[in-house]
ChimeraX commands (.cxc) that place a marker at each C-alpha (Angstrom):
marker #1 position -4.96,-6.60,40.54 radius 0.5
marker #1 position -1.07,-6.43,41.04 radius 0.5
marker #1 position -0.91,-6.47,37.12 radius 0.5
marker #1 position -0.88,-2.86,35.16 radius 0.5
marker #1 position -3.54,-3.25,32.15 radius 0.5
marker #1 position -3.00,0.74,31.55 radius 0.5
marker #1 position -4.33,0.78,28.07 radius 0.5
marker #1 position -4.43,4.62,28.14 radius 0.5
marker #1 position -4.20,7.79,29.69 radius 0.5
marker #1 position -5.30,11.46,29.66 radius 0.5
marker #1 position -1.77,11.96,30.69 radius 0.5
marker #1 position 0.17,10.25,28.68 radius 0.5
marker #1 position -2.12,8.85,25.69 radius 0.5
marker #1 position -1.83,5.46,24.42 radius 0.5
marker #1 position 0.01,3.21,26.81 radius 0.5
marker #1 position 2.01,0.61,24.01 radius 0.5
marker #1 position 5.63,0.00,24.36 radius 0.5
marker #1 position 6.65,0.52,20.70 radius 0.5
marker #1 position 7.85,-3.00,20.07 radius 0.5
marker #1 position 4.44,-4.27,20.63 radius 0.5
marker #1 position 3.63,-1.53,16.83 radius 0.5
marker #1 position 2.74,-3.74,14.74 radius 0.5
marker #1 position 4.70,-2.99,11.33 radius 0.5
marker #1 position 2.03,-3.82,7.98 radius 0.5
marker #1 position 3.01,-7.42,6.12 radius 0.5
marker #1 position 3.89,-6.91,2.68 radius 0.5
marker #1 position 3.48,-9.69,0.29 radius 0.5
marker #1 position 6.16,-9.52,-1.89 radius 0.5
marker #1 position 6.40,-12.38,-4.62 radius 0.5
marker #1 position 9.67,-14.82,-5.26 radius 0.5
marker #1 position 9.80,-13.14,-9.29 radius 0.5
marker #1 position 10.75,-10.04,-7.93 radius 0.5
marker #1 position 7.97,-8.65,-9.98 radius 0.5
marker #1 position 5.69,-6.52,-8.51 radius 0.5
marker #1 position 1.73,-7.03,-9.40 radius 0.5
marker #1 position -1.37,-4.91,-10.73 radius 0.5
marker #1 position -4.71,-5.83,-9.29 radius 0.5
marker #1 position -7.90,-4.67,-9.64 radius 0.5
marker #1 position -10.47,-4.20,-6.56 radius 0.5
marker #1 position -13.82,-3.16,-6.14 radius 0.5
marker #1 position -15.22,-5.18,-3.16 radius 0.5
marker #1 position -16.03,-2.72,-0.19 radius 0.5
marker #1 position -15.81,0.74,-3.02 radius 0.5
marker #1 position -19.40,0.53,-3.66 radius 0.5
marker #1 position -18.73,-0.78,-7.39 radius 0.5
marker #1 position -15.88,2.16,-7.48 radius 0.5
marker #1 position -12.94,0.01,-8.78 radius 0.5
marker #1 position -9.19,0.71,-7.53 radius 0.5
marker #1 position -6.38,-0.77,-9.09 radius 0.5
marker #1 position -3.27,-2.41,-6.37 radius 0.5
marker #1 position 0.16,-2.07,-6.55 radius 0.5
marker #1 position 1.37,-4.89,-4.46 radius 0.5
marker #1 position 4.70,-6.27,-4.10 radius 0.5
marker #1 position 7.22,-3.55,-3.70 radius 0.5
marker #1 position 9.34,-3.71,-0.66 radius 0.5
marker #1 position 9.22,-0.63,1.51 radius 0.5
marker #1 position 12.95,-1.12,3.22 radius 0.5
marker #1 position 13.78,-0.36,-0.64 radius 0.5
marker #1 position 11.50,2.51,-1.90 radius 0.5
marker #1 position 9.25,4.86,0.08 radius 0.5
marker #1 position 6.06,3.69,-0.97 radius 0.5
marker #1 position 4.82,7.60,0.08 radius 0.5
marker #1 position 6.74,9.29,-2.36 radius 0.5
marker #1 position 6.09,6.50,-4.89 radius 0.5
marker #1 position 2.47,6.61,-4.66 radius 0.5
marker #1 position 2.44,10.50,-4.93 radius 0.5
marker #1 position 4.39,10.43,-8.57 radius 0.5
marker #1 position 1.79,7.51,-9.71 radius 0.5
marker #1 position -1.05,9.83,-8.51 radius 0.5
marker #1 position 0.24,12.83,-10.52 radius 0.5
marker #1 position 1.22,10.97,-13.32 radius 0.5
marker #1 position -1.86,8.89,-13.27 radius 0.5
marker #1 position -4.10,12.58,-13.16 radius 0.5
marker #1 position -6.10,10.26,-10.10 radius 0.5
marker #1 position -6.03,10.01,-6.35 radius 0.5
marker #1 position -5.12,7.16,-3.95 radius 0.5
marker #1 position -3.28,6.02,-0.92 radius 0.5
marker #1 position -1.16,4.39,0.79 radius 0.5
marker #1 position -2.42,1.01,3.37 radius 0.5
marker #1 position -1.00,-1.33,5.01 radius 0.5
marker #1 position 1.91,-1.50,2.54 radius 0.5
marker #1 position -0.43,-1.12,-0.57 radius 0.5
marker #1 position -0.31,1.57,-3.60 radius 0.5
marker #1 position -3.99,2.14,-4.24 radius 0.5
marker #1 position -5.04,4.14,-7.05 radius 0.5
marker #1 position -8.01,5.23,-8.14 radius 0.5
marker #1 position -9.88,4.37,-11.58 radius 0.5
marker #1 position -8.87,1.06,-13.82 radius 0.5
marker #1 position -6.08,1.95,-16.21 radius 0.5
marker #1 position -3.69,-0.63,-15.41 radius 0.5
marker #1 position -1.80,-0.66,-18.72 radius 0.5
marker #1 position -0.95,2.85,-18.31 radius 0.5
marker #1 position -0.23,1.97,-14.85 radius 0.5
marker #1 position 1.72,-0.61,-16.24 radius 0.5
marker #1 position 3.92,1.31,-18.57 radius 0.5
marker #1 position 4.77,4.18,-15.83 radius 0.5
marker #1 position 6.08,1.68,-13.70 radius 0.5
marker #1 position 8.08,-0.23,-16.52 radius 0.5
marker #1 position 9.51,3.59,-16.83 radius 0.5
marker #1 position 10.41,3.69,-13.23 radius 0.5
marker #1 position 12.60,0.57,-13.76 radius 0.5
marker #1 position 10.03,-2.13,-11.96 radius 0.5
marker #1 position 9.01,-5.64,-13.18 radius 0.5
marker #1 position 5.32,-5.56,-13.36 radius 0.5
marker #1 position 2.71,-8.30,-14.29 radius 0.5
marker #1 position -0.73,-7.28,-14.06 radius 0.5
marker #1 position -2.80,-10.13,-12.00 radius 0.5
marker #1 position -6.65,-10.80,-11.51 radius 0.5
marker #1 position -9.18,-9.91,-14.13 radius 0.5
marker link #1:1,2 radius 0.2
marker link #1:2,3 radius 0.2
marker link #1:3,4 radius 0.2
marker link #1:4,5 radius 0.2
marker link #1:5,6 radius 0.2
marker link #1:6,7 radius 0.2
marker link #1:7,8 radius 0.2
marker link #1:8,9 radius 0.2
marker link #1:9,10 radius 0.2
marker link #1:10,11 radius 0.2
marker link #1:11,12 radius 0.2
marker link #1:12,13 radius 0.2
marker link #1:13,14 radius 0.2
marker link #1:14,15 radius 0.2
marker link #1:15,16 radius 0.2
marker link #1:16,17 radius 0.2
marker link #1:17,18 radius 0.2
marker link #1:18,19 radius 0.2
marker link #1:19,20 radius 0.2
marker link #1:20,21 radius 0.2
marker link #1:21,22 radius 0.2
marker link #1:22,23 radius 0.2
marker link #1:23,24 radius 0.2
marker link #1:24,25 radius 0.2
marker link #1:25,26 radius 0.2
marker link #1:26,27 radius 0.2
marker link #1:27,28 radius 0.2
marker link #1:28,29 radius 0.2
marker link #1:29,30 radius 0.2
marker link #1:30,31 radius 0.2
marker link #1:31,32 radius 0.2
marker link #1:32,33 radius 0.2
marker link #1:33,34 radius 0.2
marker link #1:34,35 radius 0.2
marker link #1:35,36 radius 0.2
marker link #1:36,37 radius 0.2
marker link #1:37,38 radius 0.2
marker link #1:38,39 radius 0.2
marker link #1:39,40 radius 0.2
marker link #1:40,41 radius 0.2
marker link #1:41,42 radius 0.2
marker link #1:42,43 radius 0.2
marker link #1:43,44 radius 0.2
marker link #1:44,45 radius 0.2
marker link #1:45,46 radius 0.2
marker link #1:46,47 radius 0.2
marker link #1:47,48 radius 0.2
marker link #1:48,49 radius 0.2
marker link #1:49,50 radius 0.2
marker link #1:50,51 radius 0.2
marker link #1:51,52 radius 0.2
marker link #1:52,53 radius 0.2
marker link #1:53,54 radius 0.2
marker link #1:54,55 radius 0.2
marker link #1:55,56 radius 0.2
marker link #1:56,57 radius 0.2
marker link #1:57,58 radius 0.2
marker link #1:58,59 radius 0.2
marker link #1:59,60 radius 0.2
marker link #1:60,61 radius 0.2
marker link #1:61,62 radius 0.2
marker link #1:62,63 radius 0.2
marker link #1:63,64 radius 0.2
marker link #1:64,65 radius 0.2
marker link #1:65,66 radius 0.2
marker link #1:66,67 radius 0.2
marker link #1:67,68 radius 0.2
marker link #1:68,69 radius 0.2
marker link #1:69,70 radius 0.2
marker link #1:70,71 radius 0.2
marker link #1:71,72 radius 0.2
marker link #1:72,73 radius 0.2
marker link #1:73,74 radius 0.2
marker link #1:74,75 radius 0.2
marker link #1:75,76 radius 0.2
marker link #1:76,77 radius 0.2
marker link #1:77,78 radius 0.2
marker link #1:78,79 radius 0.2
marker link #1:79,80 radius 0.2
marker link #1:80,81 radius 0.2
marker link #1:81,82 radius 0.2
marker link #1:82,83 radius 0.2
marker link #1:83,84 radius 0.2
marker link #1:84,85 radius 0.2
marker link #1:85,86 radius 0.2
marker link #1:86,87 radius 0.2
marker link #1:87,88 radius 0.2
marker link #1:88,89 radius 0.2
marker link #1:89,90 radius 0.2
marker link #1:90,91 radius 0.2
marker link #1:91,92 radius 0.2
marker link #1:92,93 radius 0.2
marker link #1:93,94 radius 0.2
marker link #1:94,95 radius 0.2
marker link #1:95,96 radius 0.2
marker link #1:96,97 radius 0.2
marker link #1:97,98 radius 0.2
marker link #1:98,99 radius 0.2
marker link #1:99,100 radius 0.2
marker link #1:100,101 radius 0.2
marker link #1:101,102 radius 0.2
marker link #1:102,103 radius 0.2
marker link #1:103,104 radius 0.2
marker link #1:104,105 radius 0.2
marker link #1:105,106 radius 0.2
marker link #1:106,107 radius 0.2
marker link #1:107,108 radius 0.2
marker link #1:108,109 radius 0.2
view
């Protein structure tokens, strides 16, 4: 065993160089247009609507999702890249994000 495996350590924590970090994929789409979808698979019937598409070298997707939120009046979060909010009101969704200057489409039924 000349190899180190050291996955972690009381001492130190986790043992992973930080290029091996793994930064989240973001779909972004050739239009430029960012997309609404709708999700409720793994909620327990609780639906969440998706903003996908917006490219996180360009806008912090933190601060983004936290105006949506307030001006939504609903919760959500950011993963992997993702805006989820809560609830299914994606033309209001929509038209804050027209406001905000983005292309939008809304996709999925």
């Amino acid at each position: 065993m000349s190899e180190n495996n050291l996955v972690y350590s009381t001492e130190l924590g986790r043992i992973k160089p930080e290029s091996e970090k793994n930064e989240p994929e973001v779909r972004l789409f050739k239009d430029g247009a960012v997309r609404i979808e709708r999700q409720t698979k793994g909620r327990k019937g609780k639906g969440v609507m998706l903003v996908v598409g917006i490219d996180p070298a360009e806008h912090d997707l933190k601060k983004l999702a936290k105006t949506l939120k307030s001006k939504m009046g609903q919760g959500g979060a950011v993963k992997e890249g993702v805006i989820e909010i809560q609830g299914d009101d994606r033309d209001k969704l929509k038209q804050i994000l027209e406001a905000m200057k983005f292309k939008v489409k809304i996709a999925g039924g």
